[in-house]
VEXDREN-2710 file (C-alpha; in Angstrom, 1 decimal):
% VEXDREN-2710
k/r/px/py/pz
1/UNK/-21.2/1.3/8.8
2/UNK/-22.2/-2.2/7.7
3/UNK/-21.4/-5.9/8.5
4/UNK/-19.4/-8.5/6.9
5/UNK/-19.4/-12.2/7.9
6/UNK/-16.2/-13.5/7.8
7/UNK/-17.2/-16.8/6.9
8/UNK/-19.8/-16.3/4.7
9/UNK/-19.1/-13.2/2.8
10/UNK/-22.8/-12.3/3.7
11/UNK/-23.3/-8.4/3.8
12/UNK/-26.0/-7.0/5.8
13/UNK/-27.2/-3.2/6.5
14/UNK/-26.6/-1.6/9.9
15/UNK/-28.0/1.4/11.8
16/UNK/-26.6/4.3/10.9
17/UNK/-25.3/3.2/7.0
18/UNK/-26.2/5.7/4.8
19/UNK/-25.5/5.8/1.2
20/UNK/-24.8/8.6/-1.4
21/UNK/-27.2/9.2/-4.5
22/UNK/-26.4/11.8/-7.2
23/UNK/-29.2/14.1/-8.1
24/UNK/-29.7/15.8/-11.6
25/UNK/-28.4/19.2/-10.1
26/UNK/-24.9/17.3/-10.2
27/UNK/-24.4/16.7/-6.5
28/UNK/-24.6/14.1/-4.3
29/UNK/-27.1/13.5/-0.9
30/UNK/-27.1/11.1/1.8
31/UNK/-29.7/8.6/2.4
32/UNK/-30.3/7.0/5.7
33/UNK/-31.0/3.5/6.4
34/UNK/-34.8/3.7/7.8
35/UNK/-35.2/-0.4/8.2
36/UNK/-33.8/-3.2/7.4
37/UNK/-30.6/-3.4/9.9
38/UNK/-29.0/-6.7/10.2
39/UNK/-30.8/-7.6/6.9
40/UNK/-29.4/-7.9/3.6
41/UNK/-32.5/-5.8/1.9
42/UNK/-32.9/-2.4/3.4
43/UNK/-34.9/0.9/3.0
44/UNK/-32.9/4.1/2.8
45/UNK/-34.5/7.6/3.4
46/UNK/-33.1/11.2/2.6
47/UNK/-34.1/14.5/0.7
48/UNK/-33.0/16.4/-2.4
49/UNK/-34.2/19.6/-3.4
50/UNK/-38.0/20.3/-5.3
51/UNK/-36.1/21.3/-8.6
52/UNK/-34.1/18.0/-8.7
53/UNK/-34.5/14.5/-9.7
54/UNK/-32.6/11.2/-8.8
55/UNK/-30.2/10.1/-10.9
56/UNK/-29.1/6.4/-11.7
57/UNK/-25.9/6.2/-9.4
58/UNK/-25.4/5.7/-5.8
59/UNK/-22.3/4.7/-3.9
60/UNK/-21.3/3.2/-0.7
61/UNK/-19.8/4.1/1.8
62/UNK/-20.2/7.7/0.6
63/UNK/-17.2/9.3/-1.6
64/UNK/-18.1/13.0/-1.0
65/UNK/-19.9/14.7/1.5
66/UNK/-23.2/15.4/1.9
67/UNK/-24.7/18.0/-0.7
68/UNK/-21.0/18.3/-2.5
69/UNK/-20.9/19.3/-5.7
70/UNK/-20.4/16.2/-8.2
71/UNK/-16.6/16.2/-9.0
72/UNK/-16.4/12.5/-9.4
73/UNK/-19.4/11.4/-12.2
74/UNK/-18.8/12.1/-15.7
75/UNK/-21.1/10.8/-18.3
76/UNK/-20.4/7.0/-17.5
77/UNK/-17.6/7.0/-15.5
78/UNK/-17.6/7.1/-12.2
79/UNK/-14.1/7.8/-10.0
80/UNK/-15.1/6.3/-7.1
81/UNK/-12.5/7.9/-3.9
82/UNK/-10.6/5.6/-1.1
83/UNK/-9.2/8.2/1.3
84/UNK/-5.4/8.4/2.7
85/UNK/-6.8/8.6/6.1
86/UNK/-10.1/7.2/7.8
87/UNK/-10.9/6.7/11.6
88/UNK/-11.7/2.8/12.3
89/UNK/-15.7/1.8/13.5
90/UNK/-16.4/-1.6/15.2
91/UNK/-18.9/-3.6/12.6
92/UNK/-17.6/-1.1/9.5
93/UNK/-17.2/-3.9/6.3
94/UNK/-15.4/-1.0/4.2
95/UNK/-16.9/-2.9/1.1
96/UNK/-16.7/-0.6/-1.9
97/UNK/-19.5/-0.8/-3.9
98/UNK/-21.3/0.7/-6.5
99/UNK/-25.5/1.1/-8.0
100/UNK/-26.2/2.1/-11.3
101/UNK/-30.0/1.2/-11.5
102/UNK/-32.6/2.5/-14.0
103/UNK/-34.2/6.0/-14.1
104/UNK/-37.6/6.0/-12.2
105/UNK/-36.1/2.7/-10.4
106/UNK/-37.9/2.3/-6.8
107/UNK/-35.2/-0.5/-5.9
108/UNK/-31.4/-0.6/-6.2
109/UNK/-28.5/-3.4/-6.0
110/UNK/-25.1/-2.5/-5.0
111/UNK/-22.1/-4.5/-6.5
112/UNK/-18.8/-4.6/-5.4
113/UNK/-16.1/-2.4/-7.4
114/UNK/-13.3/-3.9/-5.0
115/UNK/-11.8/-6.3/-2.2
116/UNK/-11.5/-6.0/1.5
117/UNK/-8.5/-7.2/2.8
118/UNK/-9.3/-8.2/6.8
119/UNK/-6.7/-8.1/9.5
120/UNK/-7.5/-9.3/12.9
121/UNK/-5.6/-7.7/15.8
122/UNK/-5.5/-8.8/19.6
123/UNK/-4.7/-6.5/22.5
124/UNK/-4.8/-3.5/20.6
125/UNK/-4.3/-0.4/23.3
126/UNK/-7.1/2.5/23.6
127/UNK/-5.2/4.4/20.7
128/UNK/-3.1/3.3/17.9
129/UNK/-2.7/4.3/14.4
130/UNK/-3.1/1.4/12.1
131/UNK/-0.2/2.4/8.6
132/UNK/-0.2/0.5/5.1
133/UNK/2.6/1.5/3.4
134/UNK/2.3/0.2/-0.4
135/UNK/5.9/0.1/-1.9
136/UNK/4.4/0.0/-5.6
137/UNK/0.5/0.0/-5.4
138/UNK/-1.6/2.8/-5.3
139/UNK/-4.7/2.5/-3.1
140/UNK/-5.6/6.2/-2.3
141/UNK/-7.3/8.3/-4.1
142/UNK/-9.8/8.2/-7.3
143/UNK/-9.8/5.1/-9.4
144/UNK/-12.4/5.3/-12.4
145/UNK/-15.3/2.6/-12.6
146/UNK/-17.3/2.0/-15.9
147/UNK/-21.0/2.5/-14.6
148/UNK/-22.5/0.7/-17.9
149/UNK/-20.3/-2.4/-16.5
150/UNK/-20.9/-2.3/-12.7
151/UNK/-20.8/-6.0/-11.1
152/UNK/-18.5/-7.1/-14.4
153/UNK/-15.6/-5.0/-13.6
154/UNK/-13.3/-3.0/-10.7
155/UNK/-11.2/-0.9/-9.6
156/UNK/-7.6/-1.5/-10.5
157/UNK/-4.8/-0.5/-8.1
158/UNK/-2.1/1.7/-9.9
159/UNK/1.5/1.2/-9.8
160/UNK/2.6/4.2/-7.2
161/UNK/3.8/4.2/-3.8
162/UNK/0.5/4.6/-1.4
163/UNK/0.4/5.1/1.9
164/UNK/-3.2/4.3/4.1
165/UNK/-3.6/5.5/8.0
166/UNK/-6.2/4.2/10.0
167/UNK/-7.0/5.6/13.4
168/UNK/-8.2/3.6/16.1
169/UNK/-9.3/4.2/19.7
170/UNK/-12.0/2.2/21.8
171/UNK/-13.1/2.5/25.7
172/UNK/-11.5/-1.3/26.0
173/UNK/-8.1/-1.8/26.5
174/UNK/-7.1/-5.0/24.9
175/UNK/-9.7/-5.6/22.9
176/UNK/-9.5/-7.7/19.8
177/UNK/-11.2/-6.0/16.7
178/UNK/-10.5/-6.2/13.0
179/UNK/-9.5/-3.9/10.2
180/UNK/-11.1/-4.0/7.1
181/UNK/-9.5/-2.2/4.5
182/UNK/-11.0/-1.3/1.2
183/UNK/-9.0/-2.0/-2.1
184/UNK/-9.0/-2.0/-5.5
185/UNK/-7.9/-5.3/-7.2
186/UNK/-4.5/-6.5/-7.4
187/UNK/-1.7/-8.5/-5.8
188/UNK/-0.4/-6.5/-2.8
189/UNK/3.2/-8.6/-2.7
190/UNK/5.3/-5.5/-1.5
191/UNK/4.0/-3.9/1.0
192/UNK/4.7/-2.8/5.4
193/UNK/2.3/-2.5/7.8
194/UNK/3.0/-1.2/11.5
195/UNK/0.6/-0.6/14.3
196/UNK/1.6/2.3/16.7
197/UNK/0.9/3.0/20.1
198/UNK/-0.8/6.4/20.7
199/UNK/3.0/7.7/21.8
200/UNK/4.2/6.7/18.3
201/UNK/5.7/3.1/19.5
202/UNK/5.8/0.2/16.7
203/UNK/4.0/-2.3/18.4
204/UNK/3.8/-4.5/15.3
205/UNK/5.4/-4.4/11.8
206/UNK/5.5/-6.5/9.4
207/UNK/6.9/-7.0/5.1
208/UNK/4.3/-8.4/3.4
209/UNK/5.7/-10.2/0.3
210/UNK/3.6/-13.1/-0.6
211/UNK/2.4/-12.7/-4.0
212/UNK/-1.0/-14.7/-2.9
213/UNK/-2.3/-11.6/-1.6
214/UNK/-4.5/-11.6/-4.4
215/UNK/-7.6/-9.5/-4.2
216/UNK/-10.5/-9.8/-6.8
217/UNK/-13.7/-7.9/-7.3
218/UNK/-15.6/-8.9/-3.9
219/UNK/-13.0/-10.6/-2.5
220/UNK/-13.0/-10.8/1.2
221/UNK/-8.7/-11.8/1.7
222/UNK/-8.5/-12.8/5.6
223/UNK/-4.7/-12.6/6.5
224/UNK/-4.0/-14.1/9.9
225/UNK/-4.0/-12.9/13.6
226/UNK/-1.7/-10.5/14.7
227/UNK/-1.1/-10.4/18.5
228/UNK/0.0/-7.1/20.2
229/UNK/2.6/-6.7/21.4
230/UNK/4.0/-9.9/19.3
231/UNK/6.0/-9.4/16.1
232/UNK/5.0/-12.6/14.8
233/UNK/4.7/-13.4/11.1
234/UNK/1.0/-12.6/9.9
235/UNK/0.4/-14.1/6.3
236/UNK/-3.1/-14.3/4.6
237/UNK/-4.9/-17.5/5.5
238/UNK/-7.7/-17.8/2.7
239/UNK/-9.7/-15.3/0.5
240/UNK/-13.2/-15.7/-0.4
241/UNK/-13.6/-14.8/-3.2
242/UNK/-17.4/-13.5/-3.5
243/UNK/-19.1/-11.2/-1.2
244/UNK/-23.5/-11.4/-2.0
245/UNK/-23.8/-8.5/-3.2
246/UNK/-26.1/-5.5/-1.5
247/UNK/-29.5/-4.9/-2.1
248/UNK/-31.5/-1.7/-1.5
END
């Protein structure tokens, strides 16, 4: 997980982040942040076998597990993976971002490959299911990022129907918490969102049509306040457009 100020676009490393790293015997390993939590500069610590190397690209959050074999790297393109379903973490920034650093490099920067679009939610109950459904964007699955390019270009969102679940459950009841959701550019004018109660109740939903939902490469687009169990309207607010970018 990692954090996201809202008002600054500042990113900083948390306990528990871990990152992925692609090793010469084409698969991917997770490194764990050792120090640096709360700080913007970090050092990350995992293993890869004796035989192998480390390669020059590393993702965050990871896009396959642990020790999978690479599906997603070829040559210079990387097709970085937003999944159709996730489970929501307090102090998760959901930033997708990308380092393609020099071989025999003892540092790394990550850059953002996409936008965050933030929703804030009041009196959310112990369970819900948080649902975007995209009428004519695509926001799940693999979408192809130019490694020799990283921090110059993104992620594009495609033209097909999408839909994004996000489950949430807390100890609090009530609680106010956002929802950062990772996408890749684009305007998102034509899309629904509902939040369900854990029964399957709509206790929010909303058509989202404003074509200022504009999301950029590090754009962090904060849409307004949504009270539960209010149906009032929730348009964005303000986007800022430049998260700092990550360094490792």
């Amino acid at each position: 997980k990692a954090s996201l100020d809202s008002q600054t676009g500042e990113f900083t490393w948390q306990s528990g982040d871990l990152i992925s790293v692609l090793a010469t015997d084409g698969k991917f390993y997770d490194f764990i942040l050792k120090t640096g939590a709360g700080a913007m500069d970090a050092t990350f610590e995992g293993q890869i076998p004796e035989e192998a190397q480390i390669t020059t690209v590393a993702t965050y959050p990871r896009i396959v597990a642990n020790g999978t074999e690479n599906t997603v790297c070829v040559e210079s393109t990387l097709n970085y993976v937003l999944p159709e379903t996730w489970t929501w973490m307090k102090d998760v920034s959901n930033v997708p971002m990308v380092a393609a650093f020099e071989a025999g490099a003892t540092d790394m920067s990550f850059r953002q490959v996409g936008g965050v679009m933030r929703f804030p939610v009041k009196n959310m109950p112990l369970e819900a299911t948080f649902v975007m459904t995209m009428n004519d964007k695509d926001i799940t699955g693999e979408f192809p990022v130019d490694l020799t390019k990283v921090g110059e270009t993104a992620m594009v969102a495609g033209t097909e129907p999408s839909t994004l679940t996000v489950n949430y459950s807390s100890n609090v009841d009530g609680a106010s918490v956002e929802f950062n959701v990772p996408v890749p550019t684009g305007v998102y004018d034509n899309f629904k969102l509902e939040i369900k109660d854990k029964a399957g109740e709509v206790l929010y939903a909303w058509d989202y049509t404003s074509d200022i939902n504009k999301v950029e490469r590090a754009t962090l687009l904060n849409m307004s306040e949504i009270t539960l169990p209010s149906r009032a309207v929730a348009a964005p607010t303000e986007a800022w457009p430049f998260f700092s970018d990550a360094r490792v």
